[in-house]
C-alpha positions in Angstrom: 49.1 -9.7 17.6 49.7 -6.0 18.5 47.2 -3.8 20.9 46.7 -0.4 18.7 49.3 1.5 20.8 52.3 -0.5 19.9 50.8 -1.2 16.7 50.6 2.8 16.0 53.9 3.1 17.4 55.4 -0.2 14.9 53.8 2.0 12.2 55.0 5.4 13.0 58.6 3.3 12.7 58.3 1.6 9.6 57.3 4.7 7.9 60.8 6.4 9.2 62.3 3.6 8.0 60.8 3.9 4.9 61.3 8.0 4.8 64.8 7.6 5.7 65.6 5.4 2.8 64.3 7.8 0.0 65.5 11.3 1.6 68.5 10.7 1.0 70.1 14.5 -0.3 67.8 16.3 1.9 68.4 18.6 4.6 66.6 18.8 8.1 63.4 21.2 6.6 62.9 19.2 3.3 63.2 15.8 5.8 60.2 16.8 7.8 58.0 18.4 5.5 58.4 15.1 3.7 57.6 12.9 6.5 55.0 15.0 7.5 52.5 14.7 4.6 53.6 11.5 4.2 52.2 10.6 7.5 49.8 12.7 7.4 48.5 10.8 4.2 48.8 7.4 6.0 46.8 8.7 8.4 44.7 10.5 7.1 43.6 9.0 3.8 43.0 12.2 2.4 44.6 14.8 0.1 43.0 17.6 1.8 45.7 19.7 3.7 43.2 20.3 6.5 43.0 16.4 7.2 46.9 16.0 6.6 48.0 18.5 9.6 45.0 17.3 12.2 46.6 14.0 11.6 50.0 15.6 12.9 48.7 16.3 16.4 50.7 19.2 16.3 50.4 21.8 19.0 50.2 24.8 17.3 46.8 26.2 15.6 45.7 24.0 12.4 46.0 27.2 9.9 49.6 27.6 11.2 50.5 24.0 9.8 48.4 24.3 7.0 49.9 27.3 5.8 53.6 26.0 6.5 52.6 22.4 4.6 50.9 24.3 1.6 54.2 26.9 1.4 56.7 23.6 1.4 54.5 22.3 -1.3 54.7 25.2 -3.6 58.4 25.2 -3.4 59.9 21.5 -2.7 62.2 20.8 -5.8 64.2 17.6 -4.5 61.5 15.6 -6.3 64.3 13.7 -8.4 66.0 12.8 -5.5 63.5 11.4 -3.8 62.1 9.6 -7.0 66.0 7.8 -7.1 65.6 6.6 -3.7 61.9 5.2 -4.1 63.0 3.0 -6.9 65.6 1.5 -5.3 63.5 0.6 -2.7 60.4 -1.0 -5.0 62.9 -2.8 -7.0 63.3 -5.0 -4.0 59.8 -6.5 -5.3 60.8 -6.2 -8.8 62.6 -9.3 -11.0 63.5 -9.8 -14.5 59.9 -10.9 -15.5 58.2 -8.1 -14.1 55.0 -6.8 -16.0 55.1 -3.4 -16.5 51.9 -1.6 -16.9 51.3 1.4 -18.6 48.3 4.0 -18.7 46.9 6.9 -18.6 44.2 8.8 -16.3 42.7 11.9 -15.1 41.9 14.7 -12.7 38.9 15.7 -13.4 38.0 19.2 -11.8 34.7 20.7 -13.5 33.8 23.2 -10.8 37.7 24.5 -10.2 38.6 27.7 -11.9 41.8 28.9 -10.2 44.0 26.0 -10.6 46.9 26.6 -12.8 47.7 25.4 -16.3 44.1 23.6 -15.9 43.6 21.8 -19.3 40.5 19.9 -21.3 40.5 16.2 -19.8 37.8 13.6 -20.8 36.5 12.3 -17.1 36.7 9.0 -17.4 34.0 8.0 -14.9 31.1 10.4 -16.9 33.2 10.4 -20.4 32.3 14.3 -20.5 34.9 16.2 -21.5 35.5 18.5 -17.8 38.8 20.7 -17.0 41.2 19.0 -15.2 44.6 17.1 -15.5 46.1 14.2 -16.8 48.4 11.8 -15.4 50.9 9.0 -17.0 51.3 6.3 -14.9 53.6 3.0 -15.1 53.1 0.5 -12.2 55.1 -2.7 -12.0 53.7 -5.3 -10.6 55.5 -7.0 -7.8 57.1 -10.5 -7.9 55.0 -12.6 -5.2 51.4 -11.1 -5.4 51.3 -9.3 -8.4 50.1 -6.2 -6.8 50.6 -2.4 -8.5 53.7 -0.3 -7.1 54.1 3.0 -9.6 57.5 3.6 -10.8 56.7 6.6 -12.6 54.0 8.9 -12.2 53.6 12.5 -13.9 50.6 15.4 -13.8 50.4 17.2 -16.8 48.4 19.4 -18.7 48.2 20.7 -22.5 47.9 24.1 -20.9 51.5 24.4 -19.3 54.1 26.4 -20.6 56.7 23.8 -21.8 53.8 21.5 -23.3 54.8 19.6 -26.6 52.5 17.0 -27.2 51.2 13.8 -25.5 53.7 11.2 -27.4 56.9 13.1 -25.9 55.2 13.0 -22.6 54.6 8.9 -23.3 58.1 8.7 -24.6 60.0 10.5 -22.2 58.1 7.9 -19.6 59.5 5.2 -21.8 62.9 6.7 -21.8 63.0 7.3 -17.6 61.7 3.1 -17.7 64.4 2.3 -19.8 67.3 4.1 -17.5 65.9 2.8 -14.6 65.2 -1.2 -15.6 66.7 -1.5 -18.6 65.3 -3.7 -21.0 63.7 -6.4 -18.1 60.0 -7.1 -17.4 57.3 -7.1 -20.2 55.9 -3.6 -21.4 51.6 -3.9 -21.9 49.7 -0.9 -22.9 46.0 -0.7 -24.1 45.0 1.0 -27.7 45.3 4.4 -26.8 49.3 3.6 -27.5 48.7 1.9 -30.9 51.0 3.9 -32.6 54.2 3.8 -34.6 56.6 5.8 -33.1 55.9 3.9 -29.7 56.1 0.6 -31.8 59.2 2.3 -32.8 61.1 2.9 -29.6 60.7 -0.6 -28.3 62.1 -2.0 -31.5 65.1 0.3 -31.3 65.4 -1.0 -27.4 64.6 -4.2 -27.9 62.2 -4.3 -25.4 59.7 -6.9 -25.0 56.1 -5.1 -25.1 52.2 -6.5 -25.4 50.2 -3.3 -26.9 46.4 -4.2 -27.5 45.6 -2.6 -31.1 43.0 -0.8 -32.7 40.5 -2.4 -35.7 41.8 -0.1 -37.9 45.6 -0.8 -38.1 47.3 -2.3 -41.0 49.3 -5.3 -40.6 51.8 -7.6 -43.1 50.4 -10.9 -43.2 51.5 -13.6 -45.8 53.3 -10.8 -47.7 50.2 -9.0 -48.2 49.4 -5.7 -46.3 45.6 -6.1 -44.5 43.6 -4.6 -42.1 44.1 -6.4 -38.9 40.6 -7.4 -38.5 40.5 -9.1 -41.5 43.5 -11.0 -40.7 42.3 -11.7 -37.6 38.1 -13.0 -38.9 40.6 -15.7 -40.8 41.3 -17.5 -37.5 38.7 -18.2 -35.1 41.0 -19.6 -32.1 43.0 -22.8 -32.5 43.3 -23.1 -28.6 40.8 -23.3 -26.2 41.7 -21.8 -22.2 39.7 -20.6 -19.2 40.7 -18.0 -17.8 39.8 -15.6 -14.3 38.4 -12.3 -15.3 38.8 -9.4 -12.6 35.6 -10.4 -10.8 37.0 -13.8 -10.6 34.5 -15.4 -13.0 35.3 -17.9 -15.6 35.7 -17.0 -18.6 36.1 -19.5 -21.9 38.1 -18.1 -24.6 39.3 -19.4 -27.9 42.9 -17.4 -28.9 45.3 -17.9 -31.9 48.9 -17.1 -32.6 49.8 -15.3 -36.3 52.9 -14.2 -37.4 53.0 -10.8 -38.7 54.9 -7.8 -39.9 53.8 -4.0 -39.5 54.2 -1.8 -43.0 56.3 0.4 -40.9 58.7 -1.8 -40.1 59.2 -4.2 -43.0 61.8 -7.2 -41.5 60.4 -7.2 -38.1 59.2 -10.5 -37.2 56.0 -9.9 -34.5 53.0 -12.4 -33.2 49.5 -11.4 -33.1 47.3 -12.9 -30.4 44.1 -12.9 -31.2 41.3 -13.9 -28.7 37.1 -14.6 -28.8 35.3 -14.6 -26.0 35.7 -10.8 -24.6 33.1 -9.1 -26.8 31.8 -9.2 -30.2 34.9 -7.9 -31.5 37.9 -9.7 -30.4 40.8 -8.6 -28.5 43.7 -8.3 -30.9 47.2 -8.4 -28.8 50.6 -7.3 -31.3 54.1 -8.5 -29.4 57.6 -9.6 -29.7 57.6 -12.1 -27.6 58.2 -15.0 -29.4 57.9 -19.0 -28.0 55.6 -21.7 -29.4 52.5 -21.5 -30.5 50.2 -22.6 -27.4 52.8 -21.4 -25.0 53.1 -17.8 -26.6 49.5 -17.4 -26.8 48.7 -18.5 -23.6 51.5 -16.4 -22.1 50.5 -13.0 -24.0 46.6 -13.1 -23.0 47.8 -14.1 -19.6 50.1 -11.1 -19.3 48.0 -8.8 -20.9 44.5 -9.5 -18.4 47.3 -8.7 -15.5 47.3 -4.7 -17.2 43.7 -4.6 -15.4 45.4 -4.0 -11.6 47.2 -0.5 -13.3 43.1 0.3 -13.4 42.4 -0.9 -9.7 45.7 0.8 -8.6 43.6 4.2 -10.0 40.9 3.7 -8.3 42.0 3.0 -5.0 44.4 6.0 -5.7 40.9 8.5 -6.0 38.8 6.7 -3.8 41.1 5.5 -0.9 43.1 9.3 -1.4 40.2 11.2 -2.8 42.7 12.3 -5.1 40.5 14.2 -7.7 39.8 16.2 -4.5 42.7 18.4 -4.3 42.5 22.3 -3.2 46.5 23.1 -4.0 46.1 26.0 -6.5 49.6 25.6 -8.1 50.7 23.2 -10.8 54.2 22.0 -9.1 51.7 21.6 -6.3 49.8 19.2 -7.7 53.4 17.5 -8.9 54.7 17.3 -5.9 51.4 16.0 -4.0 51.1 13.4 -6.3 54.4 12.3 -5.7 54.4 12.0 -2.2 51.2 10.2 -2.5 52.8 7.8 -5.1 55.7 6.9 -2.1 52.5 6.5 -0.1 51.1 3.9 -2.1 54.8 2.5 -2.5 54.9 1.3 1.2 51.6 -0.2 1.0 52.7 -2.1 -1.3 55.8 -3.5 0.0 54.1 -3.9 3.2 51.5 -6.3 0.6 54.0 -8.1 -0.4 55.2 -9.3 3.7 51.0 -10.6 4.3 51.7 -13.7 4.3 54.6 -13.7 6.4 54.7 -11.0 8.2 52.9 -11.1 12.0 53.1 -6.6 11.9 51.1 -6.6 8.1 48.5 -9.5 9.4 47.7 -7.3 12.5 47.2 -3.9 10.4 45.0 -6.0 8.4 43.2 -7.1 11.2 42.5 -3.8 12.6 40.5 -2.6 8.4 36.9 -2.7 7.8 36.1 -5.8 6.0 35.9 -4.7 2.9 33.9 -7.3 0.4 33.1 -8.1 -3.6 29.9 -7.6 -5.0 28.8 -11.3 -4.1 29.7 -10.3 -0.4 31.9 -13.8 -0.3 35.6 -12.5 -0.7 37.9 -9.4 0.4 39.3 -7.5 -2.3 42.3 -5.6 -3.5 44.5 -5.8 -0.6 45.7 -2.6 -0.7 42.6 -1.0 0.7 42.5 -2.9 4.2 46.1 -2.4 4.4 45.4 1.2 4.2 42.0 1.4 6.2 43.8 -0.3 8.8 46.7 2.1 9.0 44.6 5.2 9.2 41.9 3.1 11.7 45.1 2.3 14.1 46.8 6.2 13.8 43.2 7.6 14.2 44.0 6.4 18.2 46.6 8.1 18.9 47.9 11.8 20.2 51.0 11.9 20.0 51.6 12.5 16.2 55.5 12.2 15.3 57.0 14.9 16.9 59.0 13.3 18.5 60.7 11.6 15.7 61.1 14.4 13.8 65.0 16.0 13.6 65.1 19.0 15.8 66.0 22.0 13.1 68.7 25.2 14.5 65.9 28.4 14.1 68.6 31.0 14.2 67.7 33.7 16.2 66.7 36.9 14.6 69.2 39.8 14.7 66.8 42.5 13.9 65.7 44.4 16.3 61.7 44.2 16.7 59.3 47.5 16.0 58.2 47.0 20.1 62.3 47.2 21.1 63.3 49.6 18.8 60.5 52.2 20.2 61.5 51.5 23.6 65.0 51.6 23.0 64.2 55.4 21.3 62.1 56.2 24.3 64.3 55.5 26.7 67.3 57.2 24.9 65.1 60.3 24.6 64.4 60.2 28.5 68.3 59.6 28.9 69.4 62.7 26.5 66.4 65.3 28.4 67.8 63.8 31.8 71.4 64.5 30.3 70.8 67.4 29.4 68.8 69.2 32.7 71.7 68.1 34.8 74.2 69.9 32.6 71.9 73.0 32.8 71.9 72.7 36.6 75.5 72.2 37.0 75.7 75.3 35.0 73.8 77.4 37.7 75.9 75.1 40.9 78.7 76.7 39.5 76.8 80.8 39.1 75.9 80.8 42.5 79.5 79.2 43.8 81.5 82.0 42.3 
């Protein structure tokens, strides 16, 4: 096992490693100020400015590097290019049967007034309805663990200029999923994206997709359109399973597989799960995938409970990050923050994916706070010791990464200064009455010598 100075120092040098891979099409400035708050992040675990740059150790005064940090982040546009990289690198953890899960969240802010483009958002830890932001997130799950890496992540807000609706936003995530992975891995999305023209697109792409849907759809069953409930009050589970809930109790369900059709989209064979045992109304699951009957079923419910770690990826995002905490005034900001927290996030979770194998991942997980499930018996969601022991290990050292930074050319200003230019006046002055009393006296020399 590592002592915390080589273990800071084996950090500091996988997270070059890391930064090196997605910079690629940066230059020297946009390379620092990237590696910067993304160390500072690490260790930090804060979104706060303030916290980011006393992380860097840097040794100039704190408002200096604040101001240079919150300058970069009002103006760093190479957000595409680093997004490019970042994928590449995830889909290292990423296979043909990855589950792709898709949500959406907020930022709430209900005592901010100055923060641009600032919309309505309903805060989902209150359900009041507070200003803020929201955020569409897709997060793959990786192959070995099944743990939450985003692959897309945007801030927006109904307020902005260029604002069309919330479906183009959800589409044009779809699209950017689609160019990226193609048509691999399994889509699942809860009932807030119950709706045709989603049902639509992943027709058209022939894209495999679990969406959870709402009482009140319409569905084609036995060549008879009905209300999806009803359909559903027909069957009351052919198969019996047990399955883990997300506290790790188990949980008895009865599910059944029913062919279907939407009215929508006459032609198009589709299966709908249903399953008792998760409330009084049962969980109703519409997908593609098609198989035999126990093996489908089992397989869609199975898929569908993994959408729950999209929902612990959120909440270690605000309470690991403090997320909802940020102080950056400007919308591309805000973008740009979140970004660099999502390539954060990113490396902790390939670094997840090594801890069973990996002697540098079992000694950062060594150096967490234990961190334990409400029956006090079991360690949770890995991601949060991987983090608490990153920041717990950089919190002991002084150094910062200066010294792996890339030296930048300052080019040295050609203007004169305001303190050379009125001593350069002054003196010329002195020279020109100098100048000009020795003419005068030579003028007399030469009186008296005639």
């Amino acid at each position: 096992m590592y002592n915390y100075n080589r273990l800071a120092e084996k950090i500091k040098k996988k997270s070059k490693f890391f930064i090196d891979k997605v910079s690629g099409g940066l230059n020297r400035t946009e390379y620092r100020f990237l590696f910067q708050m993304f160390y500072g992040l690490l260790g930090s675990g804060s979104v706060l400015l303030s916290e980011i740059s006393r992380s860097l150790e840097e040794n100039i005064t704190l408002k200096k590097t604040i101001e240079r940090l919150s300058r970069n982040l009002k103006t760093f546009d190479k957000v595409e290019e680093i997004q490019s990289n970042y994928i590449k690198e995830v889909s290292k953890v990423i296979n043909d049967e990855t589950v792709f899960c898709i949500d959406h969240t907020d930022i709430a802010k209900p005592k901010s007034k100055e923060l641009e483009s600032m919309g309505r958002v309903r805060d989902g830890s209150t359900g009041k309805i507070e200003n803020g932001y929201k955020i569409l997130e897709i997060a793959a799950l990786t192959k070995e663990n099944k743990m939450p890496i985003s692959v897309y992540s945007r801030v927006f807000s109904p307020e902005e200029d260029n604002y069309i609706s919330e479906n183009r936003e959800t589409l044009d995530a779809f699209r950017y999923l689609s160019k990226e992975f193609g048509n691999i891995g399994i889509r699942t999305l809860d009932r807030g994206f119950d709706n045709k023209k989603l049902y639509e697109y992943f027709i058209d792409k022939d894209e495999k997709f679990i969406i959870r849907a709402k009482k009140n759809r319409d569905v084609i069953h036995k060549g008879k359109s009905q209300n999806i409930l009803d359909v559903t009050k027909k069957y009351k589970g052919k198969y019996a399973l047990t399955f883990k809930s997300k506290n790790e109790d188990a949980k008895k369900v009865k599910i059944s597989y029913i062919p279907i059709e939407l009215p929508a989209f006459p032609g198009v064979n589709l299966t709908l799960v249903t399953v008792y045992g998760f409330g009084k109304i049962p969980m109703m699951l519409i997908t593609n995938i098609t198989s035999n009957e126990k093996k489908i079923a089992r397989t869609v419910l199975k898929v569908y409970l993994l959408r729950w770690r999209i929902e612990e990826y959120f909440k270690f995002k605000k309470q690991q990050f403090d997320f909802e905490n940020i102080r950056v005034r400007k919308l591309k900001a805000i973008r740009n923050l979140n970004q660099i927290l999502t390539l954060v996030i990113g490396f902790i979770g390939i670094l997840s994916e090594e801890q069973d194998k990996s002697i540098f991942v079992l000694s950062v997980i060594e150096k967490a706070n234990a961190i334990f499930d409400k029956n006090k018996n079991k360690i949770t969601f890995t991601y949060y010791r991987i983090a608490q022991g990153i920041q717990n290990t950089l919190a002991k050292t002084t150094t910062g990464i200066r010294y792996l930074l890339p030296k930048v050319k300052y080019v040295k200003n050609q203007q004169l200064s305001m303190f050379k230019r009125s001593n350069i006046e002054k003196y010329t002055s002195l020279a020109s009455w100098f100048w000009g009393n020795l003419k005068i006296s030579f003028f007399y020399i030469n009186l008296l010598v005639i």
